[in-house]
C-alpha positions in Angstrom: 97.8 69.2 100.8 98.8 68.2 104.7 98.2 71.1 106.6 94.6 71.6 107.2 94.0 74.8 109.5 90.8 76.4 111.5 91.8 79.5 110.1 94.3 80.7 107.4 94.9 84.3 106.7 96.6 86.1 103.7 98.1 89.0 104.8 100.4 89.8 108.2 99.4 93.3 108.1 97.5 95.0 111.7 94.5 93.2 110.8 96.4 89.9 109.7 98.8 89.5 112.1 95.7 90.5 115.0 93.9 88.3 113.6 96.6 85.5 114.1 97.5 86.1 117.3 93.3 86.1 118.5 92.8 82.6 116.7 95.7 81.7 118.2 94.7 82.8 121.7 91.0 81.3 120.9 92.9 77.7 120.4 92.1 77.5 116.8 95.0 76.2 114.4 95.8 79.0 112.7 98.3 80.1 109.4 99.1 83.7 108.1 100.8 84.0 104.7 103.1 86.8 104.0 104.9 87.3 101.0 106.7 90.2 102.3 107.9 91.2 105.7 105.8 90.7 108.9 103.5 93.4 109.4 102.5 94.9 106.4 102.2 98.7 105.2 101.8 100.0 108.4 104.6 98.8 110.1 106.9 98.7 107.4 105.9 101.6 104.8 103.7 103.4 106.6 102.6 103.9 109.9 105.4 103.1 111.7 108.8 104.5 110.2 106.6 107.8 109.3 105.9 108.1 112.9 110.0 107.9 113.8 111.0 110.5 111.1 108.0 112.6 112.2 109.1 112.2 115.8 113.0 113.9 115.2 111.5 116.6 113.3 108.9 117.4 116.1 111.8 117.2 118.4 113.7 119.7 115.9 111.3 121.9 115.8 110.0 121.9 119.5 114.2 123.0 119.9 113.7 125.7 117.5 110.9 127.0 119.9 112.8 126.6 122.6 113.7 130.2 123.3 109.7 131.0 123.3 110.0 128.6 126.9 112.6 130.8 128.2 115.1 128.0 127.1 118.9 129.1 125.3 119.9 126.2 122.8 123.2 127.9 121.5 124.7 127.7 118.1 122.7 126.1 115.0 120.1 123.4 115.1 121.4 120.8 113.1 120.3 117.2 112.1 122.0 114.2 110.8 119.6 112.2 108.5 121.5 109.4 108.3 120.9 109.0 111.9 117.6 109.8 111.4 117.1 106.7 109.0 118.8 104.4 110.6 117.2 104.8 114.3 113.9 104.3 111.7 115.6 101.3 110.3 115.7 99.9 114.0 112.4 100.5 115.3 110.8 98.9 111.9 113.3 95.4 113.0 112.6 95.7 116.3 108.4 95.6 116.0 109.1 93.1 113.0 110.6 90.7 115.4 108.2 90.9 117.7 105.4 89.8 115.8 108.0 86.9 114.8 108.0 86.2 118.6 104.2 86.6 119.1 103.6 84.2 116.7 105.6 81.4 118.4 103.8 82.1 121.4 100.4 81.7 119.9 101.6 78.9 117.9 100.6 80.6 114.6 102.0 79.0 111.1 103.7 81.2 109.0 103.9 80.4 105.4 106.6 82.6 103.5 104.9 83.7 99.8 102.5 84.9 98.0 98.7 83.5 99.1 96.1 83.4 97.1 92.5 81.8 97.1 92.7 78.4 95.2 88.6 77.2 95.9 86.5 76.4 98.5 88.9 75.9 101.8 92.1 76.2 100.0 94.9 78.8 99.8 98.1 78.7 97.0 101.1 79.8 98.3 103.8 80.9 96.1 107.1 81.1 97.2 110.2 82.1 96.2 111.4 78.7 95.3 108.5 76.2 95.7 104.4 76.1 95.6 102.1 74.6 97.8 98.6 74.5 99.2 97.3 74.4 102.6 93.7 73.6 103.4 91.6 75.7 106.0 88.1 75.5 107.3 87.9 79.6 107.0 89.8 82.2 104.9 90.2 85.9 105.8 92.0 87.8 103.4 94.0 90.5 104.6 96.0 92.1 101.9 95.6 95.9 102.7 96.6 98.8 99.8 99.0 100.3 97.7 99.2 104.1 97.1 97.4 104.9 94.3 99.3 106.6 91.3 98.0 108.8 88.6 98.0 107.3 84.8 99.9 109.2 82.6 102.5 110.7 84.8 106.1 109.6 84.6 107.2 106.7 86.1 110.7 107.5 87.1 110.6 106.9 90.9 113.7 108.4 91.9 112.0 111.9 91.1 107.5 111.0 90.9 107.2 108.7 94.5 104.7 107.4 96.7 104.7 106.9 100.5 106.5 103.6 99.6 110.0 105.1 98.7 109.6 108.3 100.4 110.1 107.2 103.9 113.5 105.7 102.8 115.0 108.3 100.8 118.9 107.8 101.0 118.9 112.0 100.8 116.5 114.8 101.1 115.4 117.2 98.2 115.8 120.5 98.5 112.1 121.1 96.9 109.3 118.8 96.8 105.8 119.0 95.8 103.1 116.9 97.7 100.2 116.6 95.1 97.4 115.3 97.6 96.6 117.5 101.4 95.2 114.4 102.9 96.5 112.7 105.8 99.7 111.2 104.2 100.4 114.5 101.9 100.4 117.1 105.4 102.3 114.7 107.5 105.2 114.3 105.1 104.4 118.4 104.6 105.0 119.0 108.3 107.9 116.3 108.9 110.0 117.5 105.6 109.4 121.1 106.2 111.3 120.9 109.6 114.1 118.8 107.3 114.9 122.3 106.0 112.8 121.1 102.4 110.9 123.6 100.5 107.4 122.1 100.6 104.2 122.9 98.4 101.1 121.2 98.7 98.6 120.8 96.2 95.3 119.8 97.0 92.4 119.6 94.5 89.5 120.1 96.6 88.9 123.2 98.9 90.7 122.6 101.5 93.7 120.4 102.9 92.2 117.2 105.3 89.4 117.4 102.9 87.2 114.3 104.1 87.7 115.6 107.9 85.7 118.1 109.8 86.2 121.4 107.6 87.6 123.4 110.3 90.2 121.1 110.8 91.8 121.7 107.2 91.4 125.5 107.1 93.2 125.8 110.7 96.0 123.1 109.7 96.4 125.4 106.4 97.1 128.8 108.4 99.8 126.9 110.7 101.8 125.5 107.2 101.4 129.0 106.0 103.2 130.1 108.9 105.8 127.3 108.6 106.5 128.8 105.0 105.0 125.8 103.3 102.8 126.8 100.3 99.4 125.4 100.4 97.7 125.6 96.9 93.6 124.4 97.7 91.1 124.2 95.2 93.7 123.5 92.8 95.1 121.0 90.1 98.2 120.0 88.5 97.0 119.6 85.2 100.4 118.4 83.8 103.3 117.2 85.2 107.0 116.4 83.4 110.2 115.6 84.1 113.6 116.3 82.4 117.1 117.0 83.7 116.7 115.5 86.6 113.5 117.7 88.4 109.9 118.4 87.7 107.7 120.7 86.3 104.1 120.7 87.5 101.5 123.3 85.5 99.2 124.0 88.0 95.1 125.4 87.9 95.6 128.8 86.4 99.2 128.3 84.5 101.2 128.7 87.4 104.5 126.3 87.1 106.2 125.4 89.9 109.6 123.1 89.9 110.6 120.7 92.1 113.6 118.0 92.9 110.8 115.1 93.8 107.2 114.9 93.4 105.1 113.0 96.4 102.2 111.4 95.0 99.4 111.4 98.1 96.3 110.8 96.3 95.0 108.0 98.6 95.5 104.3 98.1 93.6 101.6 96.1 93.1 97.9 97.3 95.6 95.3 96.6 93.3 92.4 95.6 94.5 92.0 92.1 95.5 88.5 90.8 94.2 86.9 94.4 92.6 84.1 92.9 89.0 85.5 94.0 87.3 83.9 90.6 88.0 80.6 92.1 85.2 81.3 94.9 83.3 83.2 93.2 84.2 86.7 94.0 83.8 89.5 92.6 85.5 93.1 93.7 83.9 96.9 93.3 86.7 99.1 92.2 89.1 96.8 93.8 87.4 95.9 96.8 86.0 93.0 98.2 82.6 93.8 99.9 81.4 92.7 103.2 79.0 93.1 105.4 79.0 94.3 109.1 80.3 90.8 110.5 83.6 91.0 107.4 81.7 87.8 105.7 82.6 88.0 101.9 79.5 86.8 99.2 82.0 83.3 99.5 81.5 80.3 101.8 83.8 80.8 105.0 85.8 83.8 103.5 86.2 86.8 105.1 87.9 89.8 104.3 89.1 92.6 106.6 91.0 96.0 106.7 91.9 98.2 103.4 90.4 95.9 101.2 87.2 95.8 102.1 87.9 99.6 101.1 85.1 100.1 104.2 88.1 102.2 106.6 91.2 102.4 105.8 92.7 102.7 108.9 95.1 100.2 110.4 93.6 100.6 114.0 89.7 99.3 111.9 91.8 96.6 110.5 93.0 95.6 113.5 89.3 95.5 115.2 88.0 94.0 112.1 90.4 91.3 112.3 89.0 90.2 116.0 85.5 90.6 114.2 86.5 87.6 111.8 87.8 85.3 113.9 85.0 85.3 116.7 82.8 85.0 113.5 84.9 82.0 111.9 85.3 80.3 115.5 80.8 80.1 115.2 80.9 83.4 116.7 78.0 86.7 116.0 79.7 89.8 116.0 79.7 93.1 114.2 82.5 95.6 113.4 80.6 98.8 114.0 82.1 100.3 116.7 83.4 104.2 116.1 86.6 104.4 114.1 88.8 107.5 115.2 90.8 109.4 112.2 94.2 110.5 113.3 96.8 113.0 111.7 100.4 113.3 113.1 101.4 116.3 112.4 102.5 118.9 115.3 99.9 119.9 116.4 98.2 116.5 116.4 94.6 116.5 114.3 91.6 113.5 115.5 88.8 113.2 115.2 85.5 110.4 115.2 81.9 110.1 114.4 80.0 112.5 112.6 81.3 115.8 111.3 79.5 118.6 110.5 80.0 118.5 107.0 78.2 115.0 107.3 75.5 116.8 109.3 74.5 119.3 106.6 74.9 116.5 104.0 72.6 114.0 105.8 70.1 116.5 107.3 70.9 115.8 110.8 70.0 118.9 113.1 73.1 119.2 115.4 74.2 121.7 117.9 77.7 122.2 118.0 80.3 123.2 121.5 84.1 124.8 120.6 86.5 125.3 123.0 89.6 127.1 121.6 93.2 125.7 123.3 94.5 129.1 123.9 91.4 129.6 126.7 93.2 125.8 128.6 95.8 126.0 131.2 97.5 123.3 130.4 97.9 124.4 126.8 99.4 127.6 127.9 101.9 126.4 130.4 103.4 124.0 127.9 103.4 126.4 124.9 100.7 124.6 123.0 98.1 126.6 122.0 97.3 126.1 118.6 93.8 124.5 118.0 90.6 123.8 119.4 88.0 120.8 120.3 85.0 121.0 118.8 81.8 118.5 119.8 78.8 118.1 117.7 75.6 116.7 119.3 72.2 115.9 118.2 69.9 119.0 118.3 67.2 116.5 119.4 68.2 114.2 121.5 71.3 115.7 122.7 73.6 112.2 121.7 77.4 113.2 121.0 77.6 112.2 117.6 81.3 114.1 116.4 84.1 115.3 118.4 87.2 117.0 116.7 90.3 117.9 118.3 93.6 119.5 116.8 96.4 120.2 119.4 98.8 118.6 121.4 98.4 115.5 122.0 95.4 115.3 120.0 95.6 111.5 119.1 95.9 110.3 122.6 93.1 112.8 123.9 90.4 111.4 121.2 90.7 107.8 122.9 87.8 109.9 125.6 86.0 110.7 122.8 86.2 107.4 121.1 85.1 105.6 123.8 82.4 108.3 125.2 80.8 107.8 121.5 81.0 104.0 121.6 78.9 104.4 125.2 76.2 106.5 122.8 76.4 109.2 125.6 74.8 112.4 125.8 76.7 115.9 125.9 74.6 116.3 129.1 77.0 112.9 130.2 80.0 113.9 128.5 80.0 117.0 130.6 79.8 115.6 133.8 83.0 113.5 132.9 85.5 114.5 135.4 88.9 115.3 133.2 92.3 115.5 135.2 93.9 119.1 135.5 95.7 120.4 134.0 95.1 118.8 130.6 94.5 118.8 127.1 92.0 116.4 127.4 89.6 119.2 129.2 89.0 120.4 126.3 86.2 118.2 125.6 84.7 118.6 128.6 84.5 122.5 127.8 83.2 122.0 123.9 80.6 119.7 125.4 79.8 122.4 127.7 79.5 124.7 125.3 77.5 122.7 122.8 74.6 123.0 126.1 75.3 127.0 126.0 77.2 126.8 130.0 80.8 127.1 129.4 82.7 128.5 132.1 86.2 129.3 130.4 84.6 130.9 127.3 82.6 134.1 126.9 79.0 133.1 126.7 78.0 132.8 122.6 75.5 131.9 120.5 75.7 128.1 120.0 75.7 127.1 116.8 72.9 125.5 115.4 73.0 123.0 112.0 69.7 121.7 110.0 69.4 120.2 106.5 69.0 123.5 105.1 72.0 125.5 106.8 
């Protein structure tokens, strides 16, 4: 065991490989094993390549539209997926090497295999054709999620997929059935609809986006309906089979609906098994290793960030958890507790952070609530946007912003005001006097939070809603 390390970190994912480059930054001696490529899910199998194919079919379907803006596009609309994949292909290498590069420049050790916990201040790597251990003062594990699959189903993953193959199919379907209407299951609904694929979306609970601000879901559903996908809520496929080469799901009710590929999007479970946590003395709670607010583990000098800690998984609160560690490692006292925000790339854009109203009702917080609709925004209208609304939800109390939702264009970039308004702990009376550029999407929060005080301007005066315990 020669190396010896401040800091070694399993995992190269946003909160690994952030967590790297910061220790390295901080001077600390620092290794990250990987036993795949650098960056993990999200830049590989997730976050990243669905963003490119999600991009060209925005693009396609912004060019479909294009008469509706007084623009002629003659002749058919066509794509070449091929093309598609492989301008995906580059973006993926290109990010990959430049974590590569960061890396030298912060003098971080990469170690090529499989990490695992081997005791007190020691990490096993496994590679491909040798073993060895490194020593380090401090341990954050960083090994994300996998996408959760459904016991019992068939196996065959050329026809019942997850995110994982999905986003590197070699050809399209000409049906496919998304069984799961959360984040992953309407991006790929939005993205392969555009694809000319005959989508349906089966989603268990009541509505699709079901752990997001309720409004959300049910608006998101009417634009998909639009779009001729079919959106089956408060439904289940109770049995699913495959034969001849496509599946048969028996949906709530009897209904059977056949499809060429099935998209499992049923969330994601942690991917702590066979890390070597016994040897330390951990334990994990349906997977995941539990921290408290500064990412320290029950274990001496371990830490453990991102999806599994199961407390957000989000690549973006990996990513700030992973900062949290090291400070903390490095004899710092810090705490990852700022506000997370949730983001859905579908066109329109869906975001959102803090508190919903759900979440109010549920936790007997008395809230007031401020909507502004896009279609009543100038900037919406002159671009051809104006599907979706913002929707701020304050304390009825103390007048604090607690939730602000947004679906429209742009949506993910505009809830960076919100995010950082929240993280303030402003009032609505503050968040209104928050000069906004014109024209912009982004003054759309300015009118909700306006509205939550009952003096909107660009809405007809209403009744502002008001939310106890008991509503």
């Amino acid at each position: 065991m020669s190396d010896k390390f401040d800091i070694a970190i399993i995992g190269s994912g946003p909160g690994g490989y952030v967590a790297a480059l910061h220790a390295g930054q901080k001077g600390a001696k620092v290794a990250c094993v990987e036993s795949g490529p650098l960056g993990g899910t999200c830049l590989n199998i997730g976050c990243i390549p669905s963003k490119a194919l999600l991009a060209s079919a925005e693009l396609l379907h912004k060019i479909r539209s294009a008469g509706e803006m007084g623009v002629s596009v003659p002749g058919e609309v066509a794509f070449d997926w091929p093309a598609i994949r492989k301008r995906e292909d580059k973006v993926v290498k290109t990010l990959r090497a430049g974590i590569k590069g960061l890396f030298r420049s912060r003098n971080v050790t990469l170690y090529e295999g499989r990490g695992k916990v081997a005791g007190e201040g020691k990490v096993a790597v496994e590679g491909k054709k040798s073993a060895q251990e490194i020593a380090a003062a401090n341990v954050i594990v960083a090994v994300g999620s996998v996408p959760a699959r459904i016991p019992g189903w068939p196996t065959d993953a050329d026809i019942v997929c997850t995110s994982d193959e999905a986003l590197y199919w070699d050809a399209l379907p000409k049906r496919l059935l998304i069984v799961g209407g959360g984040v992953i299951g309407c991006e790929f609904a939005c993205m392969m609809r555009e694809y000319g694929v005959e989508i349906t979306v089966v989603e268990m609970l009541p509505q699709l986006l079901p752990e997001m601000e309720p409004q959300l879901g049910r608006t998101l559903e009417g634009i998909f309906t639009k779009r001729g996908i079919a959106c089956h809520t408060d439904t289940k496929v109770e049995d699913l089979s495959v034969a001849d080469g496509q599946a048969t799901a028996t949906l709530t009710g009897g209904k059977a609906i056949e499809a060429d590929k099935v998209l499992v999007a049923t969330g994601r479970r942690a991917n702590t098994a066979d890390l070597g946590l016994e040897t330390v003395g951990l334990e994990t709670d349906r997977g995941f290793i539990r921290v408290d607010d500064a990412t320290r583990t029950p274990a001496k000098n371990v830490f453990c960030i991102g999806d599994a800690n199961g407390r957000c998984l989000l690549a973006h609160a990996a990513s700030a958890q992973g900062i949290v560690a090291v400070e903390n490692a490095l004899g710092g006292d810090r705490r990852a507790d700022a506000p997370v925000p949730n983001a859905v790339y579908t066109f329109p854009e869906i975001a959102s952070v803090g508190l919903s109203t759900r979440q109010a009702r549920r936790d007997g917080v008395p809230v007031k609530v401020g909507y502004f609709p896009l279609r009543n925004l100038g900037k919406a209208m002159a671009i051809g946007e104006t599907d979706g609304f913002a929707k701020v939800v304050r304390g009825r109390d103390d007048g604090r912003v607690l939730g602000v939702h947004v679906l429209g264009h742009n949506a993910t970039d505009v809830i960076a005001a919100a995010t950082a308004l929240l993280h303030e702990q402003v009032s609505a009376e503050e968040m209104a006097e928050v000069i906004f550029a014109h024209p912009t999407i982004s003054e759309s929060l300015k009118e909700a939070a306006e509205d939550s005080l009952t003096r909107a301007l660009h809405s007809p005066p209403r009744k502002v809603v008001q939310m106890t315990a008991e509503a």
